[in-house]
N, C-alpha and C positions, 0 to 999 in steps of 0.2 A: 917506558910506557907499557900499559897494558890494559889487555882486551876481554872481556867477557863472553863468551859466547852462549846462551841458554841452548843445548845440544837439544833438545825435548820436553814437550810439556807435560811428559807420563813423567806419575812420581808413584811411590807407595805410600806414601802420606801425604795427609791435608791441610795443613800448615794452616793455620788461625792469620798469620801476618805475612803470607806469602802474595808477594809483590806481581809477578806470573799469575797466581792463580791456577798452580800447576795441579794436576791429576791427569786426567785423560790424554794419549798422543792425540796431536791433531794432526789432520791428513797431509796437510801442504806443510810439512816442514823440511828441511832443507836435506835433503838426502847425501849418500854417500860424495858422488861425485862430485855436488854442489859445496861440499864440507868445503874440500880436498881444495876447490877453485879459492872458495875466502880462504882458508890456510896460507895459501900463497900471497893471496892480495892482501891478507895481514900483515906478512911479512916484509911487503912490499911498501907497505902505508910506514915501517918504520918501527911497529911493535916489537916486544923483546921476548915478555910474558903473556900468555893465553891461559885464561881460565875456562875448565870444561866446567860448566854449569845446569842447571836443569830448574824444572822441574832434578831428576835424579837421574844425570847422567849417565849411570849403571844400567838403566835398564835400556840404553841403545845399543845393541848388538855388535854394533862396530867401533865401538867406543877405544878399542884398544888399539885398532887400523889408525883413525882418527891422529887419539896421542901420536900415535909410534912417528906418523905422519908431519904434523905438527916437528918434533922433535928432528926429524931429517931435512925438515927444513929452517933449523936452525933456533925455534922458538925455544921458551921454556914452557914447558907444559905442564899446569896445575888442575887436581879436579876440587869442584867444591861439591860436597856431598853429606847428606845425612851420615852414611857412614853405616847405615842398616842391613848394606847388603855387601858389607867387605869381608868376605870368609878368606883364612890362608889361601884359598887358591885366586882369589880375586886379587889379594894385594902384591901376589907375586908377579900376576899378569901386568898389575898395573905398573911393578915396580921395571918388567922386563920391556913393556913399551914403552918405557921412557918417558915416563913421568917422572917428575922432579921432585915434588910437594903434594899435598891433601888439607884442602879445608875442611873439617867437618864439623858437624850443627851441634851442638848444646845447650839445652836453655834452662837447667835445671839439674843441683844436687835430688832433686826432691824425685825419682822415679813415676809419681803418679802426677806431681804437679807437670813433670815435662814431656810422659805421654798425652798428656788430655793435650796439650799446644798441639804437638806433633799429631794427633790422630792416628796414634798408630798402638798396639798392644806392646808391650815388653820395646816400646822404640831406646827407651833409657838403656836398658842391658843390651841390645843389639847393638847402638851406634857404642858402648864403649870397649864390645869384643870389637867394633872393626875400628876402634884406636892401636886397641892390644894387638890385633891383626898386622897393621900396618907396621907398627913399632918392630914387631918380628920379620918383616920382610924387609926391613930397613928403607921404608921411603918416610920422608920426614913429615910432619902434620901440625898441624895448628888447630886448636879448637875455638870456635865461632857462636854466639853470643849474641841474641837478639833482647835487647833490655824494656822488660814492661813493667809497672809498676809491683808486679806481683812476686818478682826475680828481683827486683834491682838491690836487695840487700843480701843477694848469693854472688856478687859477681867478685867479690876477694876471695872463699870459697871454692868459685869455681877456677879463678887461676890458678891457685894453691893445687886444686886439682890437677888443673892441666900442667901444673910442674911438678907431680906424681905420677904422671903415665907418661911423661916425655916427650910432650908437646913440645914444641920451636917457639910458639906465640902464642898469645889469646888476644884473641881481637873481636870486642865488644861494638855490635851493631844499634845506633840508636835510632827507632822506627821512625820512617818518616810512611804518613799515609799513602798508602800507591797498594792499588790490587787489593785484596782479603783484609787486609790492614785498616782501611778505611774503616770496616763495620767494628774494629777494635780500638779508634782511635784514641778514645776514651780513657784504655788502657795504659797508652804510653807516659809516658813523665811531661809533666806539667816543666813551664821555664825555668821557673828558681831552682826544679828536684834533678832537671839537665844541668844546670852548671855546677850545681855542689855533685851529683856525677861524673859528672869529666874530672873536678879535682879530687876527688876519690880514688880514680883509676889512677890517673897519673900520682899520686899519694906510694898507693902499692906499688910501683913500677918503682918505685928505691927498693923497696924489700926484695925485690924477685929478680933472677937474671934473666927471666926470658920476656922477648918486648911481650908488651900487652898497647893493642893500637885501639880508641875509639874511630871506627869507623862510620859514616855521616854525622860527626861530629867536629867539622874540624876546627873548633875553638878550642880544642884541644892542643895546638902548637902553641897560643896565646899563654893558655896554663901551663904546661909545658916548659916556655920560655921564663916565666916569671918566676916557679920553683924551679928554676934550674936544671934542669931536668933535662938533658939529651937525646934527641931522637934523630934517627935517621933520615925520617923525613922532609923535605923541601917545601912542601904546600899540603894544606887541608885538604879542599876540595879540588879533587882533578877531573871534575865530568866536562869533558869536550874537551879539556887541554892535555891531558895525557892518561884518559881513561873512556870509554866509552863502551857499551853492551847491544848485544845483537840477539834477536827474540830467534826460537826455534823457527817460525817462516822468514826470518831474513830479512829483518825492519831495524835498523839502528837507531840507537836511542843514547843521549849525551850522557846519561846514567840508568842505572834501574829504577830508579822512582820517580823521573822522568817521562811517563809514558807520551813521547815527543815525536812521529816519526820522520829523522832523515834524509829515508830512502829504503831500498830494497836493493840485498846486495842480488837477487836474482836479478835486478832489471839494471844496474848498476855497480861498478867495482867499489868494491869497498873503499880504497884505496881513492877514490877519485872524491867520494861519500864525506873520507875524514879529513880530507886537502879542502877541500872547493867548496861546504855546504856552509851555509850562510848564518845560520844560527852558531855553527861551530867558533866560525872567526866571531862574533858576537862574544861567545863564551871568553874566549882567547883574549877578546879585549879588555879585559876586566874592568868593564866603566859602568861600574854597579851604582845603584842608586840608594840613597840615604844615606845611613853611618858607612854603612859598606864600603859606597862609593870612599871614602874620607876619612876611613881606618888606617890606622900606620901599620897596622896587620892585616892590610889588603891582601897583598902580597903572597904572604904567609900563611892566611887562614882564607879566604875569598869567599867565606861564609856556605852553608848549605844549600847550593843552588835550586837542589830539589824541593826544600822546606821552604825555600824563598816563593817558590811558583804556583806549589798548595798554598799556602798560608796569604799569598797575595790577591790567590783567583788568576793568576795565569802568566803574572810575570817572574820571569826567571833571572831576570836580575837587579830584582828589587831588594830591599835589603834583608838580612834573615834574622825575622822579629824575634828570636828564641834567644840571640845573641845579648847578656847584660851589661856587658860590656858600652864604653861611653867616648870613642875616641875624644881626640883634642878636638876642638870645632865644634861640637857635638854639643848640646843645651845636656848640663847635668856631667860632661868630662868626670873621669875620673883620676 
């Protein structure tokens, strides 16, 4: 299982599809000590892996207490980051409080086409000195992948890349509207250009040794399965069954694109939060409605619950109309 945490909502960039909405700190976000308490209560609820998240985790001054913390208490501790502000002395820090892993952002070979997303000047050369950064400190890394229409024919490219700087993974994010996103909806891939996507990716995933995962994409176990194709994997989508994220003030949410709240682990343990809250066992139940409900890759793929809740106007387990797929039972099988 594992946990997200958004550590702050200051970023150094302004992300066009960022789901947060991060820039600015905001005042009430969860402080030192408050970390320290959910750390525990994560650990407590069951989770394995924590992700430090942000807005840009980097720029919370405690960030390496945090980890180091996290890690003494038995978690695995990952950050996800732009990767803009990882200089040799950053990735040593990170590497010596015990961090484990780094996801960081790339959304483009193209330098000016992946600043302008980013809003950031020279974000392209920054975030891949703090790949090369990392790689020299020996903490391992993955590069991350958010697919719009205007990239989605760099993303062989880009893992080819990421098995040149020595990347562990590439894992391809496909947008689902939530936060900044929404005013770029437009942008994302239409349904037929998502499914010959997902077998695209898993396509390259025979050429290359290192995994490459679509992420909110989980009809990708379906594809997957049918060329043969091995993954590690157990389930598509895990929001509320063995995944869920926590905003900088402390509101838990079944996924990030989810904006669903919970609870607040200030007024409440986390721990009590992802046992006891009633939407979660909902989630758990997987008694989805339409083809979902009545897929033989229920199971397996459980459909984009978050895409299922946009795209329905508010129900989260209705079916996930992106999916072209036709179980048995289904008008039109395939």
């Amino acid at each position: 299982m594992l946990v997200s945490w958004n550590t702050t909502n200051q970023c150094n960039m302004f992300c066009d599809h960022c789901y947060r909405e991060a820039g600015a700190r905001l005042e009430d976000e969860l402080d030192t000590d408050q970390a320290k308490r959910l750390i525990r209560e994560i650990k407590k609820a069951g989770f394995h892996i924590m992700i430090f998240s942000g807005g840009e985790p980097l720029m919370r001054p405690d960030i390496y207490e945090l980890g180091a913390y996290a890690t003494q208490q038995g978690l695995r501790a990952v950050l996800g980051t732009n990767g803009s502000l990882i200089t040799p002395q950053v990735a040593g820090a990170l590497k010596e409080a015990g961090f484990m892993a780094a996801g960081v952002s790339l959304d483009s070979l193209e330098p000016e086409k992946n600043n302008t997303f980013r809003k950031l000047d020279r974000a392209f050369e920054l975030t891949v000195e703090g790949m090369e950064n990392l790689k020299a400190a020996g903490l391992p890394f993955q590069v991350h992948t958010t697919v719009m229409d205007w990239n989605v024919n760099e993303l062989e490219g880009l893992t080819d890349f990421a098995v040149e700087i020595g990347a562990m993974a590439h894992h391809i994010f496909f947008l689902v509207p939530t936060g900044r996103a929404i005013n770029i909806e437009e942008e994302g891939l239409r349904v037929a250009e998502y499914e010959k996507t997902i077998a695209r990716v898993m396509e390259k995933q025979k050429q290359v040794k290192i995994e490459i995962k679509p992420t909110c994409a989980p009809q990708f176990m379906r594809v997957a399965d049918k060329k043969g194709i091995p993954v590690r994997f157990s389930r598509g989508c895990l929001a509320g069954i063995s995944y869920c994220i926590i905003s900088p003030r402390g509101d838990v949410q079944p996924c990030a694109y989810m904006d669903i709240r919970l609870g607040n682990v200030k007024e409440q343990a986390f721990d009590e939060i992802w046992h006891k809250n009633v939407m979660l066992q909902e989630l758990r139940s997987t008694d989805y409605k339409g083809k979902c409900g009545i897929c033989d890759y229920k199971d397996r793929c459980g459909g984009c619950r978050a895409r299922a809740y946009y795209y329905s106007g508010g129900d989260y387990m209705a079916e996930d109309e992106w999916c072209l797929y036709r179980p048995r039972g289904y008008e039109g099988h395939e």
